[in-house]
C-alpha positions as CSV (number, residue, x, y, z in Angstrom):
1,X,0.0,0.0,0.0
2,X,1.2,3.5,-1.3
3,X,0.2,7.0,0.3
4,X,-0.5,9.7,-2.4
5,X,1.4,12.2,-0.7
6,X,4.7,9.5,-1.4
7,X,4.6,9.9,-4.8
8,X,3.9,13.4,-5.9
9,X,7.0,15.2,-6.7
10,X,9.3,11.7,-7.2
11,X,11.5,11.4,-10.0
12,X,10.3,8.9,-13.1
13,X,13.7,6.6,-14.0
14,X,13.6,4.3,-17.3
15,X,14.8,0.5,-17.0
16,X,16.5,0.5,-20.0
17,X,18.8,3.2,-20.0
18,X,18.4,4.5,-16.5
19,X,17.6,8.1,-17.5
20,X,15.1,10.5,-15.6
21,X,12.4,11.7,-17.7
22,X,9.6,13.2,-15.7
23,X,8.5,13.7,-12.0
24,X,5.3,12.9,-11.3
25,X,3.1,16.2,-10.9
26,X,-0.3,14.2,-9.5
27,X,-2.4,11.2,-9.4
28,X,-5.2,10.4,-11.3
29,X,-8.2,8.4,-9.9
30,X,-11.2,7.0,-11.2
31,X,-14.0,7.4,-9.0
32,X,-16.0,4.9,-10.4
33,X,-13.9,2.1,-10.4
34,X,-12.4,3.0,-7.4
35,X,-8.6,2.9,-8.8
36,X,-5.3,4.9,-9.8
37,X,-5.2,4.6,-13.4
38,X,-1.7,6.4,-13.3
39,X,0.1,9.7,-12.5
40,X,0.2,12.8,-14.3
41,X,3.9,14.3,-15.7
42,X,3.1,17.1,-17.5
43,X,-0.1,19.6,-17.6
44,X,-2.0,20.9,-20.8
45,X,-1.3,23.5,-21.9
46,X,-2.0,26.5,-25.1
47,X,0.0,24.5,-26.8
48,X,0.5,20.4,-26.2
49,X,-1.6,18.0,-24.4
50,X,-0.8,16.5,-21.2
51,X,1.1,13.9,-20.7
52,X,0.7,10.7,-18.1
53,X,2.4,7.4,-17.3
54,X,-0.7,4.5,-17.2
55,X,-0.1,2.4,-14.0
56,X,0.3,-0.8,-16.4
57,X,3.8,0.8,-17.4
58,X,5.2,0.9,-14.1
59,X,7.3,-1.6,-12.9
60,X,8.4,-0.4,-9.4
61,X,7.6,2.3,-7.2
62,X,10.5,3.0,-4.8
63,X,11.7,5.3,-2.0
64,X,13.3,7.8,-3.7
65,X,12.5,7.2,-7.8
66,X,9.2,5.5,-10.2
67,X,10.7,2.8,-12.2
68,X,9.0,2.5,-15.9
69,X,9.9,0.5,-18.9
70,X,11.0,3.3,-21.2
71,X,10.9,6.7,-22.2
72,X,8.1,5.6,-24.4
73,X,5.9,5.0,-21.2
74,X,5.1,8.1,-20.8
75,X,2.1,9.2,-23.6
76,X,-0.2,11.9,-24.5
77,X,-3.6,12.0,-22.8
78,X,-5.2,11.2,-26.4
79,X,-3.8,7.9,-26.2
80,X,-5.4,6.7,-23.2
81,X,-9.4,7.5,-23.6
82,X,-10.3,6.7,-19.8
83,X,-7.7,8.5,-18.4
84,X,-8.4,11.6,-20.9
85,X,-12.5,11.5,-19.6
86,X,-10.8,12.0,-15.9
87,X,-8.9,14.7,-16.7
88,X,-11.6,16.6,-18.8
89,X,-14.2,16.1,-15.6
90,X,-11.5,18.2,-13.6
91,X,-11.8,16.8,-10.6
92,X,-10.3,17.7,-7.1
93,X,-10.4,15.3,-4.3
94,X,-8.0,17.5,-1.9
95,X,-9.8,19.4,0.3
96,X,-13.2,18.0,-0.2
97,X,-16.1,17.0,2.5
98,X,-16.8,13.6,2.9
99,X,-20.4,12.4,4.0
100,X,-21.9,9.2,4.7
101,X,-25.4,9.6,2.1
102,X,-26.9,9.9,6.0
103,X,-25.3,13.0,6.5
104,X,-22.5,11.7,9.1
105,X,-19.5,14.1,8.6
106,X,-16.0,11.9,8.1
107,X,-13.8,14.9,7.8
108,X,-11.9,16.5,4.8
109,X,-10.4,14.8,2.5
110,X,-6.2,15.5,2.5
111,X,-4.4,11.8,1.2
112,X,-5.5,8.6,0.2
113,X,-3.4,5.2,0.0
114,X,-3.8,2.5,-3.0
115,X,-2.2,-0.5,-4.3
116,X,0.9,-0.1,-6.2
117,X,0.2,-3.1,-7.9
118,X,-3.5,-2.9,-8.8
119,X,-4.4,0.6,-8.2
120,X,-7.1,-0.3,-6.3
121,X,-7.7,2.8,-3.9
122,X,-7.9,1.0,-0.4
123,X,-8.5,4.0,1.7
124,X,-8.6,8.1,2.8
125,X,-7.1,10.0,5.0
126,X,-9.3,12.6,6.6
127,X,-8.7,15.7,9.0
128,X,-11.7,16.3,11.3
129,X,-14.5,14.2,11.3
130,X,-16.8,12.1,14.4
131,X,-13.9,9.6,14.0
132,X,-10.8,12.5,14.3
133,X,-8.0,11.4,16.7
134,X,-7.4,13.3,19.5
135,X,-4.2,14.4,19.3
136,X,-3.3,14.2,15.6
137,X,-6.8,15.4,14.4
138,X,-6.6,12.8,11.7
139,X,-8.5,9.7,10.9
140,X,-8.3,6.5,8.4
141,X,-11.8,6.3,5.9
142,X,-12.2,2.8,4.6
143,X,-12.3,2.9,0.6
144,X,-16.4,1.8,-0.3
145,X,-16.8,0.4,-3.4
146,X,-17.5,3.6,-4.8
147,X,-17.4,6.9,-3.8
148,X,-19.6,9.5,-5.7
149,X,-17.7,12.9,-5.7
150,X,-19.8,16.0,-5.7
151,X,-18.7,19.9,-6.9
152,X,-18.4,20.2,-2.4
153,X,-19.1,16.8,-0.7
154,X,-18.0,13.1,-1.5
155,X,-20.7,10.5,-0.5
156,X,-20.3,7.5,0.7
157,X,-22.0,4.6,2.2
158,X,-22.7,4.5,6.0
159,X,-21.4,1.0,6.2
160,X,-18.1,3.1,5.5
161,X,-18.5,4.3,9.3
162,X,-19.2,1.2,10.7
163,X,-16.0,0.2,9.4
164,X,-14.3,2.7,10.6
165,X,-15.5,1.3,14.4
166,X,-13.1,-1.0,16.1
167,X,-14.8,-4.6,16.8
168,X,-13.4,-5.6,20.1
169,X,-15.6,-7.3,22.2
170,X,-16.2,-8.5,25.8
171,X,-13.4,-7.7,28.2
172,X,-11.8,-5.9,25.3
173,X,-14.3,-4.2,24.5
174,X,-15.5,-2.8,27.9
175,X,-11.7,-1.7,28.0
176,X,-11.4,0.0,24.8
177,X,-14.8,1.9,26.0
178,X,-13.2,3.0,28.6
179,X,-9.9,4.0,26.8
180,X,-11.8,6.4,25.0
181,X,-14.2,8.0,27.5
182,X,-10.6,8.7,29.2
183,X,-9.3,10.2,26.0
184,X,-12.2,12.4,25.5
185,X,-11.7,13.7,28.9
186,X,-7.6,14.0,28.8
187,X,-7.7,16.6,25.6
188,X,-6.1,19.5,27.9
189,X,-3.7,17.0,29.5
190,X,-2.0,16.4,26.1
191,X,1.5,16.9,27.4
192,X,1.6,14.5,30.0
193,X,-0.6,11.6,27.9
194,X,2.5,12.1,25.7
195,X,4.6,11.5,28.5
196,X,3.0,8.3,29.5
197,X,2.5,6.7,26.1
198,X,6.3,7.5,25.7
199,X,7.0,5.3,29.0
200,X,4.9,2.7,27.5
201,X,6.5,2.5,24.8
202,X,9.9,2.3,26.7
203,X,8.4,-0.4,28.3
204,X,7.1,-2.2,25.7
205,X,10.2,-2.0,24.2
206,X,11.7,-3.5,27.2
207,X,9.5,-6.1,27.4
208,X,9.7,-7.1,23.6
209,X,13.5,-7.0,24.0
210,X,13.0,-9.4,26.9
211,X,10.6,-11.9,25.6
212,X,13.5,-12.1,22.3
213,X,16.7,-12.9,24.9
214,X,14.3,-15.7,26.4
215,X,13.4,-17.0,23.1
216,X,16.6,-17.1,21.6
217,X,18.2,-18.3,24.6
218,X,15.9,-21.6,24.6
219,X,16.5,-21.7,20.8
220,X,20.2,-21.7,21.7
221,X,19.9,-24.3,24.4
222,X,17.5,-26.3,22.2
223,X,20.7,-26.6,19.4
224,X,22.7,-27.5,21.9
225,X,21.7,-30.2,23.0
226,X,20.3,-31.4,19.6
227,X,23.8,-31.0,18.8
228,X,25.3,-32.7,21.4
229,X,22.5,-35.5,20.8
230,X,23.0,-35.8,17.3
231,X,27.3,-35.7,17.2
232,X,27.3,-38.5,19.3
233,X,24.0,-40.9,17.5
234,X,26.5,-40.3,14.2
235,X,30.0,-41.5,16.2
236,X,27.5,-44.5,17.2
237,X,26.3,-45.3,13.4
238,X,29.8,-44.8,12.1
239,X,30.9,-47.5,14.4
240,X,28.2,-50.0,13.7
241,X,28.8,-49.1,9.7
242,X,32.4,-49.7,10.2
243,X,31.7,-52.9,12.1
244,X,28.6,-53.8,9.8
245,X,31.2,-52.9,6.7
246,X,33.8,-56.1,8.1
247,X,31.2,-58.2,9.1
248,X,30.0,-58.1,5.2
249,X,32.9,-58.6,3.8
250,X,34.6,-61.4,6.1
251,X,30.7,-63.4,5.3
252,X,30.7,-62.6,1.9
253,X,34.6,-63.6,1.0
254,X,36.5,-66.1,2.9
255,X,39.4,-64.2,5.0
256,X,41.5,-66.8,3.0
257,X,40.6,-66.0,0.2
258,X,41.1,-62.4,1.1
259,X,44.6,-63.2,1.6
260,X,45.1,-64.6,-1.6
261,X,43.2,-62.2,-4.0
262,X,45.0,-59.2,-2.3
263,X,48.9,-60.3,-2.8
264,X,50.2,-59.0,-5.7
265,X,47.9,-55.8,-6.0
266,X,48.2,-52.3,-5.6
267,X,46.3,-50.7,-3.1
268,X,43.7,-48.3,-4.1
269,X,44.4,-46.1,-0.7
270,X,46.3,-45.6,1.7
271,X,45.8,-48.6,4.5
272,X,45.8,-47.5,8.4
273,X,46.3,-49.9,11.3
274,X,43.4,-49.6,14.2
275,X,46.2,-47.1,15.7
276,X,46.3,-44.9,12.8
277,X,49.8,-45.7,11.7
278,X,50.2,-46.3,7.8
279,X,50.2,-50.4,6.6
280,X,50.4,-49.6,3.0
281,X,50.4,-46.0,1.2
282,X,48.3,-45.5,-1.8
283,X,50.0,-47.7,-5.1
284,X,52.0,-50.1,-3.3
285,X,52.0,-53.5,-3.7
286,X,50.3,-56.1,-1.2
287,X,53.2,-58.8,-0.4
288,X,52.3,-61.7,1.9
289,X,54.4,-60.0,4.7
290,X,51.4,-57.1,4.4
291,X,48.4,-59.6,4.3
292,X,49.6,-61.7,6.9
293,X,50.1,-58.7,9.1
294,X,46.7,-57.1,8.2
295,X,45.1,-60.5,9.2
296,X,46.6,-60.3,12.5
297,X,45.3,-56.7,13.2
298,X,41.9,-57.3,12.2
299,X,42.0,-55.3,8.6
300,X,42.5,-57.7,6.3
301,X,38.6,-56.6,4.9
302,X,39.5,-53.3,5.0
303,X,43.2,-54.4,2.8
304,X,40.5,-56.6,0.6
305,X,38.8,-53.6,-0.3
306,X,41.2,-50.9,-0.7
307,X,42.4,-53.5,-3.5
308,X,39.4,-53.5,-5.4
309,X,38.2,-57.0,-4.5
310,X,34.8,-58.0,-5.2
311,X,32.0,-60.8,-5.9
312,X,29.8,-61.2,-8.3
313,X,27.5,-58.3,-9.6
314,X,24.6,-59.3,-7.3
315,X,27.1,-59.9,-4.3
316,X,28.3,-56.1,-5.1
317,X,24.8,-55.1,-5.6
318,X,23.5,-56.5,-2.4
319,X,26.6,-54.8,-0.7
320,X,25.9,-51.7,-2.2
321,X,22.9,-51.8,-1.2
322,X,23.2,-52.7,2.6
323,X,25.7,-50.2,3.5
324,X,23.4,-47.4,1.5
325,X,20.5,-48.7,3.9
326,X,23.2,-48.0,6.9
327,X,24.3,-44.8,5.4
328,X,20.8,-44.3,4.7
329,X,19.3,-44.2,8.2
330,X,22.6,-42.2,9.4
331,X,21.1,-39.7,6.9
332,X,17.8,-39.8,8.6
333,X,18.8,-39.8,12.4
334,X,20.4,-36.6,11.5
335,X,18.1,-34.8,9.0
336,X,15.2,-35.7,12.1
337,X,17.7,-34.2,14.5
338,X,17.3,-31.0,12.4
339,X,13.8,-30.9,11.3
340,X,13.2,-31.2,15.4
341,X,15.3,-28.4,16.0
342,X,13.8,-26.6,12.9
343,X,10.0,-27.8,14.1
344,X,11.3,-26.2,17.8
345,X,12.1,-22.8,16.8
346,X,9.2,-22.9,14.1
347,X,6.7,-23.6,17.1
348,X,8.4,-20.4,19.3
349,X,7.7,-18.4,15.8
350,X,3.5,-20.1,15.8
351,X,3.2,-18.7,19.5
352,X,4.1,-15.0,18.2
353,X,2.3,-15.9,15.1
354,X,-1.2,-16.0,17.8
355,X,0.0,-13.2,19.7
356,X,-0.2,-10.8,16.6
357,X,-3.8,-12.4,16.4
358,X,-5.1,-10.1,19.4
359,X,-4.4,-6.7,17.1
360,X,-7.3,-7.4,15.2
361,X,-10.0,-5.1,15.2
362,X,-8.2,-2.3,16.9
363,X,-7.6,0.9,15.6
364,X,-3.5,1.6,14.6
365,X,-1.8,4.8,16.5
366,X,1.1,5.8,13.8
367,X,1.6,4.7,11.1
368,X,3.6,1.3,10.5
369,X,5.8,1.3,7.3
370,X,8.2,-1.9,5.3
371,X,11.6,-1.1,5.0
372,X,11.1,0.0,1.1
373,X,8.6,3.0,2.7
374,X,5.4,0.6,1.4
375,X,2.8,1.2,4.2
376,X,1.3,-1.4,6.2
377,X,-1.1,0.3,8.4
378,X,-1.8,3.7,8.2
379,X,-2.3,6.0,11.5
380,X,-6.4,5.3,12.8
381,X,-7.1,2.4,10.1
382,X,-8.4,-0.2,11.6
383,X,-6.6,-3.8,11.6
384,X,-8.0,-6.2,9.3
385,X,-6.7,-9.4,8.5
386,X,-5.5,-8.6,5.3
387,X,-3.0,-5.9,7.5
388,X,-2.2,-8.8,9.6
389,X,-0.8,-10.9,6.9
390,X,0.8,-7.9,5.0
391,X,2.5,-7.4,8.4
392,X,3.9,-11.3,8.7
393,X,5.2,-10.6,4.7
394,X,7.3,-8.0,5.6
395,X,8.1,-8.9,9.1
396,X,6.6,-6.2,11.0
397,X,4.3,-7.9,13.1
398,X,6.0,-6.2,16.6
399,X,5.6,-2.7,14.8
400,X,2.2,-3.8,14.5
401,X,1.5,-4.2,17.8
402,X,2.9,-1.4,19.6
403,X,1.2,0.9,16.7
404,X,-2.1,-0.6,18.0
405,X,-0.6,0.0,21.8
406,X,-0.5,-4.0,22.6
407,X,2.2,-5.6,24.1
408,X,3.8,-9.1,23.0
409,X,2.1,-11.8,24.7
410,X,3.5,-12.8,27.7
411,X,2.4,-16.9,27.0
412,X,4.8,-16.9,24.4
413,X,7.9,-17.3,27.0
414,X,6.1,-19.9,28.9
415,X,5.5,-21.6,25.9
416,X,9.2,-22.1,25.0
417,X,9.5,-24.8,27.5
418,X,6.6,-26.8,26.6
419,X,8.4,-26.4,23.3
420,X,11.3,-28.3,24.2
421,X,10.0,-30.7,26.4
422,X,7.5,-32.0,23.1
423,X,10.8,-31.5,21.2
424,X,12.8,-34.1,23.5
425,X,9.7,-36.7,23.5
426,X,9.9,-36.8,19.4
427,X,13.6,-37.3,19.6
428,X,13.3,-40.2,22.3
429,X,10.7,-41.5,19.6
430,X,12.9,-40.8,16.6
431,X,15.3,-42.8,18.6
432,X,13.2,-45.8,19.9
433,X,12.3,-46.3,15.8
434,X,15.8,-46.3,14.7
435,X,16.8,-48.3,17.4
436,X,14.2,-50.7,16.3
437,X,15.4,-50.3,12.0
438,X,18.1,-51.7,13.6
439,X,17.8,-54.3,15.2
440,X,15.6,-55.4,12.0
441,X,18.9,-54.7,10.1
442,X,21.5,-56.8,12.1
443,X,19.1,-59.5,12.0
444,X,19.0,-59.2,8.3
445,X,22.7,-59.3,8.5
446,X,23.1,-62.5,11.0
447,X,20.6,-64.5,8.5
448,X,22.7,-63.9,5.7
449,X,26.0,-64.3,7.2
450,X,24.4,-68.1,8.4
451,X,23.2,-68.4,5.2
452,X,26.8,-68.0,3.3
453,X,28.8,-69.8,6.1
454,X,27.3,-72.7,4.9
455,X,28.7,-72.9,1.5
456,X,31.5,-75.9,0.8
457,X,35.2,-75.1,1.2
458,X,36.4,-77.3,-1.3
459,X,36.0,-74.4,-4.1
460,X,38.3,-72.5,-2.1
461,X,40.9,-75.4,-1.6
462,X,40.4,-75.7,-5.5
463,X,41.1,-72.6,-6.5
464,X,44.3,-72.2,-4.2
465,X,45.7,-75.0,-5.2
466,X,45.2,-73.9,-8.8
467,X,46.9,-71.0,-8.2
468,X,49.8,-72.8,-6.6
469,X,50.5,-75.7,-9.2
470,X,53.3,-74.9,-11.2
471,X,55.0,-72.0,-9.3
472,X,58.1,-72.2,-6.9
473,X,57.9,-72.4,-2.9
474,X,59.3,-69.5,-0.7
475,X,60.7,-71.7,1.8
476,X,61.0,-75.7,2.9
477,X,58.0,-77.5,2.7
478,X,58.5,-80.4,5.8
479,X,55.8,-83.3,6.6
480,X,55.8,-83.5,10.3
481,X,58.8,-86.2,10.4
482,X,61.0,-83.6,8.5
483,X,61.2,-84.9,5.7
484,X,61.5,-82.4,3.0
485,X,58.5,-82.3,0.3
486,X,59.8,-79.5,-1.9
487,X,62.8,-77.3,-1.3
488,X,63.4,-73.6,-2.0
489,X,62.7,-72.7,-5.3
490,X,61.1,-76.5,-6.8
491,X,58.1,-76.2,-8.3
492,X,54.6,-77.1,-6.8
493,X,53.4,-80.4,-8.2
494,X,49.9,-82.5,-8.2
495,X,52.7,-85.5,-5.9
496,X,53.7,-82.2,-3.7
497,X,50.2,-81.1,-2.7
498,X,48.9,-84.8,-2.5
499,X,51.5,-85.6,0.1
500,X,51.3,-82.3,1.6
501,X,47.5,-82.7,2.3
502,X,48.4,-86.4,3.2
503,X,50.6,-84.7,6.0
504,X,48.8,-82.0,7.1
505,X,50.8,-79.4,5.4
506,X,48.6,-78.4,2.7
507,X,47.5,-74.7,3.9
508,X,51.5,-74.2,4.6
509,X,52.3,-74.9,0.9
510,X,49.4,-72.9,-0.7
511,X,51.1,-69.9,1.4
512,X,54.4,-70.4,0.5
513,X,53.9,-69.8,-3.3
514,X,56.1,-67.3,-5.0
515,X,54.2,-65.1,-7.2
516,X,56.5,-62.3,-8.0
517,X,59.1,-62.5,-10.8
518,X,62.3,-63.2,-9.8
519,X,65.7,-61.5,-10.3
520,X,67.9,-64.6,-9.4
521,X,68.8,-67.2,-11.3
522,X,67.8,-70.7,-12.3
523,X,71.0,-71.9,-10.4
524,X,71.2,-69.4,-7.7
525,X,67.7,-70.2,-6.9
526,X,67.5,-73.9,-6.7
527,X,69.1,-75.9,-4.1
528,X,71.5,-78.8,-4.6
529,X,69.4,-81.7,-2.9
530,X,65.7,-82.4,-4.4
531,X,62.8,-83.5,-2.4
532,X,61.0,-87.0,-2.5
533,X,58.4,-85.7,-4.5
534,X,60.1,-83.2,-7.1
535,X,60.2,-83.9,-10.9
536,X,64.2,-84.6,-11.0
537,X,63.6,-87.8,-8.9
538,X,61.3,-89.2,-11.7
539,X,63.0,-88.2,-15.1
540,X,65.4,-89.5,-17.6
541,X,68.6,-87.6,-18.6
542,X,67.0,-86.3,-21.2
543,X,63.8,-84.9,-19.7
544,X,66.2,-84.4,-16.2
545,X,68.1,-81.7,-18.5
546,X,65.3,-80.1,-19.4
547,X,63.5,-79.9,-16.5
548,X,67.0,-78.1,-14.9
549,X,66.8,-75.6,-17.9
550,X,63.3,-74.5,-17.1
551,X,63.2,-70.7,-15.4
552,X,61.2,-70.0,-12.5
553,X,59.7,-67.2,-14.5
């Protein structure tokens, strides 16, 4: 809402090239419609026509400036018939009378206030009248439908006083009648009613300010210890994922296997031990020295991964798709954690939102203004709930109120604890439900993990001993009376693991297999005595030869 008075005399600015053009010299209104069509810049005279700027061509209407689209928004009063009939009927609303068509005086007409957006007139402001304030002489006329403007009177309906009547009822009411017979009867006291409502004011002030350090001291407190809650739910979570994470992996891929897959690769990452001491940087390669050490310390699934091991596509999906679902409700716990502390402020905002609530119907003191000089309320208008939520737009519902003379209800404070507590008994909820998610989820994870213990070994014992056959031994491979299987360097044979698994040696051969190419040679690597079961004890020359000719590469 615009008053009149505002934009008389402001400067017109273009969009497009920022220029001024004009200033604008009045408004023009249209009685019958009840609306600005737009503002006059230039005055006829012997010689040109007037010029205006419809309302249609302005795009803002600002503290210090009019904003229009161009300089060609501003036209001859040819071009715009309505606005041309206005201007012929020559009339004045400054200054004149304005009656209800029952003869009740309202006072003279000296501003009125519209929408910048529509036009639409939404009010007067009058100087005298039955409904004149007593100290300012001045008084708010609600805009009727249509107001019929005569060569010395306006008319108007007399619903248009009824309106102007505040509509407080019962307690209120009986005060508010009260409030005026006093002010009728304190017109010569006028200096020290100033006085007073100046105290109250101070202490209105002080009482808002007051009401504000309590609420954003239980805000504070609230955040907290939602904090505090919610930093220590996470360090919880990350443990259980980190735990959950092993568990997976040591059910879905046999630890021995582990072993296996990793020696030989690079590392993806840098490996830590549980003490935070580096096993393996990023790029270096896994030897058996690593994975046996990594077994020991209880990360040999964490050395599996950072190699890139994996199952199948529906192992990894399932994977994938478990430690999302941990992740997941991680995620939740702590997006609740702020929606309660964002529900918990947002309820302290409700309780002032009903507090504002108790200005309706009363008539506003001064007038209340946005920060861009649109007006809110304007001085003896009386609040309606359209004011209200143009008040909560701009954020001026406190200005409201101590224009109307109320102070901030005092429930609002009291409420802030109530607040909390129904705060605290969601989170305890929130927390009972995730505690039950997972439970729900380990138990998922204990039926799977029975569920893949129980597949055969004898893949595994396969597939090692595949990867052993044909490659040389890291050390001396003994049966339990000493006897040497293979030496250092011989080759694995089908004879060596039979009589190894015949003497319980097997899972010591399968992890003494060199898998790295070596720099030695064929001579420096073997030893001079063969074992009982390697392929020089069952050769002739010929093949014997040959055999000592093959590289360990």
């Amino acid at each position: 809402m615009r008053k009149g008075s505002d934009v008389i005399d402001k400067v017109v600015v273009t969009s497009d090239n920022g220029k001024k053009i004009e200033r604008i010299i009045d408004l023009i209104f249209d009685q019958k419609h009840n609306q600005i069509l737009g503002f006059l810049v230039e005055e006829k005279g012997l010689f040109r026509n007037a010029k205006v700027i419809p309302l249609e061509e302005v795009q803002a209407i600002g503290l210090d400036a009019i904003v229009v689209n161009s300089k060609e928004s501003v036209v001859k009063v040819h071009r715009v018939p309505a606005i041309k009939e206005i201007l012929h009927q020559n009339l004045v609303l400054k200054g004149t009378r304005i009656l209800t068509t029952e003869g009740l005086n309202l006072g003279l007409l000296v501003d009125l206030f519209f929408d910048e957006h529509s036009g639409l007139v939404e009010g007067y402001e009058v100087s005298g009248g039955v409904f004149a304030d007593a100290y300012s002489g001045r008084s708010f006329v609600p805009a009727p439908e249509t107001l019929t403007i005569g060569y010395d009177v306006a008319f108007v309906p007399p619903q248009t006083a009824q309106m102007m009547q505040e509509q407080i009822g019962g307690i209120r009411g009986a005060v508010q009648a009260t409030e005026d017979k006093l002010q009728e009867s304190a017109q010569t006291a006028n200096r020290r009613l100033q006085k007073a409502s100046q105290a109250a004011g101070e202490q209105l002030q002080s009482s808002v300010d007051n009401v504000n350090r309590t609420l954003q001291s239980a805000s504070q407190s609230a955040g907290e210890q939602l904090q505090a809650a919610t930093d220590a739910t996470s360090s919880k979570l990350q443990d259980l994922n980190r735990d959950a994470s092993a568990l997976l992996t040591n059910n879905l891929v046999d630890p021995a296997e582990q072993k296996i897959s990793v020696i030989g690769k690079h590392v993806e990452r840098d490996v830590l031990t549980p003490d935070g001491s580096v096993l393996l940087l990023q790029g270096q390669e896994v030897t058996i020295v690593e994975a046996e050490a990594a077994d020991r310390m209880g990360i040999l699934d964490e050395l599996y991964r950072a190699t890139g091991g994996s199952l199948t596509a529906n192992i990894s999906r399932n994977l994938k798709a478990v430690t999302e679902s941990t992740s997941n409700q991680i995620q939740s716990v702590t997006q609740n954690s702020a929606a309660n502390l964002r529900y918990s402020v947002d309820g302290l905002a409700a309780q002032a939102r009903l507090a504002i609530q108790q200005v309706r119907g009363r008539r506003v003191l001064q007038t209340v203004r946005a920060d861009g000089g649109l007006i809110i309320a304007a001085s003896g208008q009386i609040v309606t709930e359209s004011i209200l939520d143009r008040a909560q737009i701009y954020g001026k519902e406190a200005e409201l109120l101590s224009a109307a003379g109320l102070a901030l209800a005092t429930a609002v404070s009291s409420s802030a604890s109530d607040t909390w507590l129904e705060t605290k008994v969601q989170l305890r909820d929130g927390a009972s439900v995730a505690q039950k998610n997972l439970n729900t989820f380990w138990q998922t994870l204990k039926e799977q993990a029975e569920k893949l213990q129980g597949r055969s070994t004898r893949a595994l014992k396969k597939q090692r001993i595949e990867q052993a056959l044909g490659r040389p031994v890291t050390r001396v491979i003994l049966d339990p009376q000493d006897n040497v299987i293979l030496n250092v360097g011989e080759l694995i044979t089908h004879r060596a693991v039979r009589q190894a698994e015949e003497s319980g040696v097997l899972n010591i051969l399968v992890s003494s297999v060199y898998i790295k190419e070596p720099e030695i040679s064929d001579r420096e690597l073997r030893a001079e005595e063969h074992g009982m079961a390697a392929l020089a004890h069952h050769t002739n020359g010929r093949s014997q030869i040959e055999v000592k000719s093959i590289s360990v590469n």
